[in-house]
VOGU-3710 file (C-alpha; in Angstrom, 3 decimals, decimal comma):
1> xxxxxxxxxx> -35,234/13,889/1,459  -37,669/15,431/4,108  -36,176/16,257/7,722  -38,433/14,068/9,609  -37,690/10,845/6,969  -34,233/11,241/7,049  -34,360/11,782/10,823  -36,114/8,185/10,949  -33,665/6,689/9,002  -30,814/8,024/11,214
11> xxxxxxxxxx> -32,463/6,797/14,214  -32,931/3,429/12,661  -29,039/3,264/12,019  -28,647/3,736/15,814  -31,430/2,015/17,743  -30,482/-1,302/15,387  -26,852/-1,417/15,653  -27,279/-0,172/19,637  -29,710/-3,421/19,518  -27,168/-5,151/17,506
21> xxxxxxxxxx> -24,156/-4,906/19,612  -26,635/-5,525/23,063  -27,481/-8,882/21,608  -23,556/-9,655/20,848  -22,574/-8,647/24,570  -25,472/-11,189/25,857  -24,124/-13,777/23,382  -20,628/-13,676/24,524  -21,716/-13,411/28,038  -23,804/-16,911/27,236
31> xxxxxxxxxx> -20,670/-18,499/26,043  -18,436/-17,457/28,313  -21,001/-19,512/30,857  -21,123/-22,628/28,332  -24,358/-21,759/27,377  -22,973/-22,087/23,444  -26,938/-23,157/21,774  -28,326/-19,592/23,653  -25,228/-17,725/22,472  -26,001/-18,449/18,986
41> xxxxxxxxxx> -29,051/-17,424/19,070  -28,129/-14,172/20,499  -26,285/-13,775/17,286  -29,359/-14,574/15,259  -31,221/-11,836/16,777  -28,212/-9,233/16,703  -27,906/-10,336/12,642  -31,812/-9,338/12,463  -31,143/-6,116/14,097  -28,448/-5,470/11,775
51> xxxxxxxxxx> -30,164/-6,378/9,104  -32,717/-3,955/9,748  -29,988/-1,301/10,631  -28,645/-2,342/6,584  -32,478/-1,340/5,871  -32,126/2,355/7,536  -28,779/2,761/5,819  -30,155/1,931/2,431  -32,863/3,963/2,710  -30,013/6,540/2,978
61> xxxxxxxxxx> -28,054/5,599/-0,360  -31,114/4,841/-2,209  -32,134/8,661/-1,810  -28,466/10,043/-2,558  -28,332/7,719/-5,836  -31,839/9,240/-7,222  -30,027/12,619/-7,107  -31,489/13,484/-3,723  -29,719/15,624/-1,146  -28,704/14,276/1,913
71> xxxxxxxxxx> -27,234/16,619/4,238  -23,774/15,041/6,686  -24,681/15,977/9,818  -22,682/14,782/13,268  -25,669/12,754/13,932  -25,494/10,883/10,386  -21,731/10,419/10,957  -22,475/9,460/14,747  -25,180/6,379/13,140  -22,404/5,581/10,804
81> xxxxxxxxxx> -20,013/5,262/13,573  -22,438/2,971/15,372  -23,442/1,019/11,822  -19,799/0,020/11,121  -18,930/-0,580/15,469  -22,168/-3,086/15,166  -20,701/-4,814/12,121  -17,345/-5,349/13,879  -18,746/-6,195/17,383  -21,003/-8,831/15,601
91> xxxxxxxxxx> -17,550/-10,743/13,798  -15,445/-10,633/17,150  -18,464/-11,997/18,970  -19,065/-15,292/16,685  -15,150/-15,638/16,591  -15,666/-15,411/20,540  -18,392/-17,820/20,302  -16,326/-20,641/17,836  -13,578/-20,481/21,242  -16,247/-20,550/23,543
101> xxxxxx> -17,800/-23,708/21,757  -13,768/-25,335/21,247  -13,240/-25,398/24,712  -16,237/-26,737/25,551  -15,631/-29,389/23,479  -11,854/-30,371/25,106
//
């Protein structure tokens, strides 16, 4: 895989789970002020963001499985790190959400 495309999918990884976990902080945040329709909605746009994050990563596996090289840098481990923090962020934030919406409803 060439430097600069595996630099772009690297990058990808980050800027979309950074995005990602942004939009899960501004969810909670909504919910925690009983703004529960908003919230969601947050969630919908941090699952697009991770969904294109998913897209960076594959471009990633995709390339190892045809035989291609790809070289474990800090930075790839770094994107990973933020990948799988994204993923995790994203659960305890709808689980946040579901209490937010309970109590609302009580």
């Amino acid at each position: 895989m060439e430097d600069h495309v595996m630099m772009n999918s690297i990058m990808g990884l980050i800027v979309h789970s950074g995005n990602t976990k942004s939009e899960c902080m501004e969810a909670i945040q909504l919910a925690k002020r009983g703004n529960i329709e908003q919230a969601k909605e947050k969630i919908s746009l941090a699952n697009e963001a991770l969904t294109e994050a998913h897209h960076a990563q594959t471009a990633l596996l995709t390339e190892e499985a045809k035989g291609g090289e790809i070289e474990v840098t800090m930075l790839l481990i770094h994107a990973q790190d933020h990948l799988m923090n994204a993923i995790t962020f994203r659960d305890l934030a709808q689980e946040m959400i579901e209490l937010y919406e309970r109590l609302e409803g009580e």
